[in-house]
PyMOL commands that place a pseudoatom at each C-alpha (Angstrom):
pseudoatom trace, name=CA, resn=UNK, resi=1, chain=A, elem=C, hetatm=0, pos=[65.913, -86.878, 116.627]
pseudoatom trace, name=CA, resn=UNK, resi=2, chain=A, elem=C, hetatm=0, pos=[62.227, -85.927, 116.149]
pseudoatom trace, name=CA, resn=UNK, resi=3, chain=A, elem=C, hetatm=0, pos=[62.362, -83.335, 118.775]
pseudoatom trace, name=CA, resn=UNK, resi=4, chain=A, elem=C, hetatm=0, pos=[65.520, -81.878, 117.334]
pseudoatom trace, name=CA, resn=UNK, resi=5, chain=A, elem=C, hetatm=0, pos=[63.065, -81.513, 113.859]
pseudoatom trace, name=CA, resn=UNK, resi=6, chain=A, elem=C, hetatm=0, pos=[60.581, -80.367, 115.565]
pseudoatom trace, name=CA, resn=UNK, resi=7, chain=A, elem=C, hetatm=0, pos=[62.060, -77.763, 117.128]
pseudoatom trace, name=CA, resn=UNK, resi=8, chain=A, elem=C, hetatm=0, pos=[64.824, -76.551, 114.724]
pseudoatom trace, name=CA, resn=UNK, resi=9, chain=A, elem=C, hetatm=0, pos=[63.266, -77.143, 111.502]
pseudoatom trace, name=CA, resn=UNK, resi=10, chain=A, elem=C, hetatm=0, pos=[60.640, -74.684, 112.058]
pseudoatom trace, name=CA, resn=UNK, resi=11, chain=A, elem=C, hetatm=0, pos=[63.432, -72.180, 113.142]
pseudoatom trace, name=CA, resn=UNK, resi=12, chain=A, elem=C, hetatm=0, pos=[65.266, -72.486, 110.142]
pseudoatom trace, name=CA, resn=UNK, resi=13, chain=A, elem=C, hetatm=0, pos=[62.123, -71.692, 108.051]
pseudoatom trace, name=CA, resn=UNK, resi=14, chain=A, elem=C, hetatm=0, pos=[61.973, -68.417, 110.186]
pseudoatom trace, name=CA, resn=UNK, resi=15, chain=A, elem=C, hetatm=0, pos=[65.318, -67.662, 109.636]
pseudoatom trace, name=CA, resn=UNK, resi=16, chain=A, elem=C, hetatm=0, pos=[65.554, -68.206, 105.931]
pseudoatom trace, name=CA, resn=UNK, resi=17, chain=A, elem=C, hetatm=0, pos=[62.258, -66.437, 105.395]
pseudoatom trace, name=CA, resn=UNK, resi=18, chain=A, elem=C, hetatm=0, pos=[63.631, -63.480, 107.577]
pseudoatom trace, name=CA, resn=UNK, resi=19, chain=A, elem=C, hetatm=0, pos=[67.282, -63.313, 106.078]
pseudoatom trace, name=CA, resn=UNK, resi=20, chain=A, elem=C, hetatm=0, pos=[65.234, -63.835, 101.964]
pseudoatom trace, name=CA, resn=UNK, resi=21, chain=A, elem=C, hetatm=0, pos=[62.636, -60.853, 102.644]
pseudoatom trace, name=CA, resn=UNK, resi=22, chain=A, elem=C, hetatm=0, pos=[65.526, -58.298, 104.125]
pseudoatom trace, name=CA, resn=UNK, resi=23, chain=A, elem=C, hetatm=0, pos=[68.648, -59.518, 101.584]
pseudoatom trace, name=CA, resn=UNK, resi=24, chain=A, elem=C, hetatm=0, pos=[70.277, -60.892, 104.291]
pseudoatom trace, name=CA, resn=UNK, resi=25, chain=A, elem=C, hetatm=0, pos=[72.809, -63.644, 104.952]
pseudoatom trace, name=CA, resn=UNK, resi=26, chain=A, elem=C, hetatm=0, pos=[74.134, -65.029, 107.971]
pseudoatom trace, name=CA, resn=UNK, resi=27, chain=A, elem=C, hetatm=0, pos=[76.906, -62.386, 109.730]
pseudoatom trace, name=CA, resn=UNK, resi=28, chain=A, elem=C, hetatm=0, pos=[78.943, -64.350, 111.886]
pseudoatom trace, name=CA, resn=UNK, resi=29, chain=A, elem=C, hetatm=0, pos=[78.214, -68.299, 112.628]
pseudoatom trace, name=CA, resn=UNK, resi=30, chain=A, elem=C, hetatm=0, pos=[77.680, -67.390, 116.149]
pseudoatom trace, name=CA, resn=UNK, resi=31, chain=A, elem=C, hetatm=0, pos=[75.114, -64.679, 115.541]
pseudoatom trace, name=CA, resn=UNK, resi=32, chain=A, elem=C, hetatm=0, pos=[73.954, -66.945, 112.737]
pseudoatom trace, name=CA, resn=UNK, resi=33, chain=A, elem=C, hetatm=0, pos=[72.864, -69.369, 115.826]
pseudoatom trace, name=CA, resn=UNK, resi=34, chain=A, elem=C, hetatm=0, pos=[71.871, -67.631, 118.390]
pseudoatom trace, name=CA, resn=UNK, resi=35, chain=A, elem=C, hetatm=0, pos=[68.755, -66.210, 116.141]
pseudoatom trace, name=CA, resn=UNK, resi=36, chain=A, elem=C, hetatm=0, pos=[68.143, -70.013, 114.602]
pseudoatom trace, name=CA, resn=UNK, resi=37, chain=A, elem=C, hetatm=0, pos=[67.956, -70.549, 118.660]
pseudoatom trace, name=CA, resn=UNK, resi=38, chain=A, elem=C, hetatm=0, pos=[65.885, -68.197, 119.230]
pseudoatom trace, name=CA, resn=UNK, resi=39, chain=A, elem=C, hetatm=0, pos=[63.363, -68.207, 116.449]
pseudoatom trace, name=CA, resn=UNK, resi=40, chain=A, elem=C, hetatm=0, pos=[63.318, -71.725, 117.453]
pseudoatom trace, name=CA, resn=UNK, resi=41, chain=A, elem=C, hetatm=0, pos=[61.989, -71.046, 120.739]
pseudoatom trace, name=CA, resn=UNK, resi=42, chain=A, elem=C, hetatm=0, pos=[59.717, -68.525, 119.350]
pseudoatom trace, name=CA, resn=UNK, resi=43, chain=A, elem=C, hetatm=0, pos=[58.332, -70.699, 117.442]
pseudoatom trace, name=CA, resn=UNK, resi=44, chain=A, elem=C, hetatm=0, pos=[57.957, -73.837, 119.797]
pseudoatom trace, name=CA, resn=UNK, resi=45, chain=A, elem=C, hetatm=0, pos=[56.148, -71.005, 122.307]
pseudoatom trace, name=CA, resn=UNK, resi=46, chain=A, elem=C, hetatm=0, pos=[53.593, -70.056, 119.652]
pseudoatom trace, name=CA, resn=UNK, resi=47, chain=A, elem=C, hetatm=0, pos=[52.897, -73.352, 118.163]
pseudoatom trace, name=CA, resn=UNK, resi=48, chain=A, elem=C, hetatm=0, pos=[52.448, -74.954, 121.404]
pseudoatom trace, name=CA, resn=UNK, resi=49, chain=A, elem=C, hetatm=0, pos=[50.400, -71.870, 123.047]
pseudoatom trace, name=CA, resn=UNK, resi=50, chain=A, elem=C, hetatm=0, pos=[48.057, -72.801, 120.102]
pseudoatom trace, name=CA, resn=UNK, resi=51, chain=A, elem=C, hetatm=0, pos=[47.981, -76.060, 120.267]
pseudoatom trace, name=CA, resn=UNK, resi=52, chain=A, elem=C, hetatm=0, pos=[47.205, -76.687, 124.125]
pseudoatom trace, name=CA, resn=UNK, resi=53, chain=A, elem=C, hetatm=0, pos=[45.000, -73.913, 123.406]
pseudoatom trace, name=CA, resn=UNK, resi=54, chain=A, elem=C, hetatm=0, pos=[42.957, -76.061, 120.849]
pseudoatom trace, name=CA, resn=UNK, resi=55, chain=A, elem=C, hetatm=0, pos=[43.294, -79.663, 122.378]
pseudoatom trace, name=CA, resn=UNK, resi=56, chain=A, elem=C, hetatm=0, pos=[45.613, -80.726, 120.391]
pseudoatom trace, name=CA, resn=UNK, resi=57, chain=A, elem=C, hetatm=0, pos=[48.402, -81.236, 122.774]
pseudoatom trace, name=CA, resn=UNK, resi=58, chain=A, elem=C, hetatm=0, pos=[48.732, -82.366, 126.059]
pseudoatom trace, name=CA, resn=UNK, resi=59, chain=A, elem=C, hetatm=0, pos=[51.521, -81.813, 128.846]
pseudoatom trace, name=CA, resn=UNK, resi=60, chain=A, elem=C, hetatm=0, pos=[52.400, -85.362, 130.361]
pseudoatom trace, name=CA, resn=UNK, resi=61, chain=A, elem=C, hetatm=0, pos=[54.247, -85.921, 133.764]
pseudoatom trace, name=CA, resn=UNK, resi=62, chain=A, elem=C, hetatm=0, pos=[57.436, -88.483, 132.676]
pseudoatom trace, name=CA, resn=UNK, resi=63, chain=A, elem=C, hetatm=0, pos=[58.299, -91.328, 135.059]
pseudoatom trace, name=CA, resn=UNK, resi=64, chain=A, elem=C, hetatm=0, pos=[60.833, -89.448, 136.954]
pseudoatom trace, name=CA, resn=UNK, resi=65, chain=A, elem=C, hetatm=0, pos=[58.496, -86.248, 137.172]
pseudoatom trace, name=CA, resn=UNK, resi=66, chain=A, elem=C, hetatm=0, pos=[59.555, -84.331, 133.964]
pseudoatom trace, name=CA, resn=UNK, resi=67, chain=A, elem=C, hetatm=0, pos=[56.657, -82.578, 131.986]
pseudoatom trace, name=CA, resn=UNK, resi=68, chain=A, elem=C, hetatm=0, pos=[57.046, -83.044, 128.309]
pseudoatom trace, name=CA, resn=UNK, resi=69, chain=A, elem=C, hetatm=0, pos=[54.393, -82.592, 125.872]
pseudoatom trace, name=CA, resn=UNK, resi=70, chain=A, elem=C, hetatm=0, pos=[52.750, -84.703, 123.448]
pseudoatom trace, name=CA, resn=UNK, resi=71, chain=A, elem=C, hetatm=0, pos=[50.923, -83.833, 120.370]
pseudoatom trace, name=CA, resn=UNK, resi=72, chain=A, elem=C, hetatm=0, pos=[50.521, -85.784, 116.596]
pseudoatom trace, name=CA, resn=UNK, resi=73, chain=A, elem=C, hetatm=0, pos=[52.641, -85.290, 113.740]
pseudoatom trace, name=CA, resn=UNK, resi=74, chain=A, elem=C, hetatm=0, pos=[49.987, -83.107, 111.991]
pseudoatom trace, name=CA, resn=UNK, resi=75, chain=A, elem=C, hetatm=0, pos=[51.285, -80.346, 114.306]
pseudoatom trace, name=CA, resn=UNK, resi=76, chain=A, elem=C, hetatm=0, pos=[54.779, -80.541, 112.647]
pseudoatom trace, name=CA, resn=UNK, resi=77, chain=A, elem=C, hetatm=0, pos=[53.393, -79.513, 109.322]
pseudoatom trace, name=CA, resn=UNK, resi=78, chain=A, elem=C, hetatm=0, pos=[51.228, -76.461, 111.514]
pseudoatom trace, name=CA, resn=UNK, resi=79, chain=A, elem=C, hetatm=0, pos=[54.405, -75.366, 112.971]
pseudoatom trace, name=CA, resn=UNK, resi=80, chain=A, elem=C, hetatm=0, pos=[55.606, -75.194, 109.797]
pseudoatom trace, name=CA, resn=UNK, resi=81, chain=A, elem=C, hetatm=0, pos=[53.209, -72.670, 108.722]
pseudoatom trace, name=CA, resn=UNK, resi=82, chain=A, elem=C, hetatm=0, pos=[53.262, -70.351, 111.897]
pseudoatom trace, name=CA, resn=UNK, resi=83, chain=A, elem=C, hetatm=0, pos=[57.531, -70.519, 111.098]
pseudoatom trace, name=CA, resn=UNK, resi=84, chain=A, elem=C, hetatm=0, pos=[56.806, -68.904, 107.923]
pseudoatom trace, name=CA, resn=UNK, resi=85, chain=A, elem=C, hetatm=0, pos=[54.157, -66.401, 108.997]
pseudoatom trace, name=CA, resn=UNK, resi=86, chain=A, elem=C, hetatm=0, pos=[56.181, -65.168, 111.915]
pseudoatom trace, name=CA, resn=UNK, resi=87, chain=A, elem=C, hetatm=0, pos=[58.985, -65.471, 109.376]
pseudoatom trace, name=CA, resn=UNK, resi=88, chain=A, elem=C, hetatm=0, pos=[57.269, -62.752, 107.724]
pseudoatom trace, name=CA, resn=UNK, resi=89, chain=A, elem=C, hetatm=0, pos=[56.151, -60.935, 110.740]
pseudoatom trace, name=CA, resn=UNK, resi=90, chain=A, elem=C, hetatm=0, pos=[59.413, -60.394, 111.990]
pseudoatom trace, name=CA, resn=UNK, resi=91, chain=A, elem=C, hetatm=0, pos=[60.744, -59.251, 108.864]
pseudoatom trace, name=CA, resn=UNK, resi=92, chain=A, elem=C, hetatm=0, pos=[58.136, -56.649, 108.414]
pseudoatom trace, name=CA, resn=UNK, resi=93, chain=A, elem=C, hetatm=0, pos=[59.049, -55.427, 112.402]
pseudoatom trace, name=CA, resn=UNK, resi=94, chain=A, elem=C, hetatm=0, pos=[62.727, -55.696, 111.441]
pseudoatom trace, name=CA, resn=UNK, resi=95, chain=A, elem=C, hetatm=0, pos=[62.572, -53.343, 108.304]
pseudoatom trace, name=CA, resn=UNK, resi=96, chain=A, elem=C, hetatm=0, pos=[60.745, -50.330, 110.876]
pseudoatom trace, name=CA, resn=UNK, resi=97, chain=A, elem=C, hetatm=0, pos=[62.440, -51.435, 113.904]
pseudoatom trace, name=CA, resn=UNK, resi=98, chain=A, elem=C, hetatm=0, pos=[66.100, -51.230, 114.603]
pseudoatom trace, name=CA, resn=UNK, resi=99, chain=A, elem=C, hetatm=0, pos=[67.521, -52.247, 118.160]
pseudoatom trace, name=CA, resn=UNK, resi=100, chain=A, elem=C, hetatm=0, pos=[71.029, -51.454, 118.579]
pseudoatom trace, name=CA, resn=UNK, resi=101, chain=A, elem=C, hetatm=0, pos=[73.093, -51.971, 121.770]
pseudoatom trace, name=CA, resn=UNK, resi=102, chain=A, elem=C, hetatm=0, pos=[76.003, -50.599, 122.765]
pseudoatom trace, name=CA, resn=UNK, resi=103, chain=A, elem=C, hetatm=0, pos=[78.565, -51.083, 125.423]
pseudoatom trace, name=CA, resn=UNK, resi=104, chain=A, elem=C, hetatm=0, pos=[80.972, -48.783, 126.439]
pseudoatom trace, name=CA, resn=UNK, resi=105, chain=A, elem=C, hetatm=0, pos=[83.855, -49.416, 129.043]
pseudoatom trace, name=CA, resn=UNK, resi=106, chain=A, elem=C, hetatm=0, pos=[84.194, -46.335, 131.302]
pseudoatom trace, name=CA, resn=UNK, resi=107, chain=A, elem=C, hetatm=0, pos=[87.356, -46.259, 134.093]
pseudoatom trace, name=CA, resn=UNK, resi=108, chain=A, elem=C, hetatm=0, pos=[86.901, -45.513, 136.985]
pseudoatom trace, name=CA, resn=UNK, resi=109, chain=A, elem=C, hetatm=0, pos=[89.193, -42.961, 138.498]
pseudoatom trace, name=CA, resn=UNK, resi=110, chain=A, elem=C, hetatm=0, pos=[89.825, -43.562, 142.707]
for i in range(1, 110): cmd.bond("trace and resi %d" % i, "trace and resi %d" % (i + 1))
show_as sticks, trace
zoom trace
């Protein structure tokens, strides 16, 4: 249940802090969750790449050869802060930015 916290706690902040800055609210539930995933990931990657950066963490080889990695609870509350900052980041990106994709069907004629 920690490691749920951890990693989608953090991902939430981002997402609320993005959504507040731009007036926006959650479109669909599906879209709604695949950008709580992936801020989520976002932020695991950045608070981690600064962490084993630091010393802070440490990757550890499980029993049956799975690497997890290990670092204190004080990291919680610093991946708390780097949610909101890139929180803020990506909001300022999003209102200059827009990336739009479409897909169009096209038949084929034989």
């Amino acid at each position: 249940m920690y490691q749920f916290l951890c990693l989608f706690g953090p991902g939430a902040v981002t997402c609320l802090t993005v959504w507040g800055l731009l007036g926006e609210s959650a479109q669909k539930w599906f879209q709604a969750a695949i950008e709580l995933t992936a801020y989520a990931a976002l932020d695991a990657a950045v608070t981690i790449g600064c962490l084993l950066s630091r010393g802070k963490a440490e990757i550890i080889v499980m029993p049956d050869g799975t690497k997890n990695i290990r670092y204190g609870g004080t990291a919680f509350l610093f991946s708390l802060a780097v949610s909101f900052v890139l929180g803020i980041v990506i909001a300022m990106i999003r209102k200059r930015i827009s990336i739009r994709a479409e897909v169009v069907s096209r038949k084929e004629e034989m």
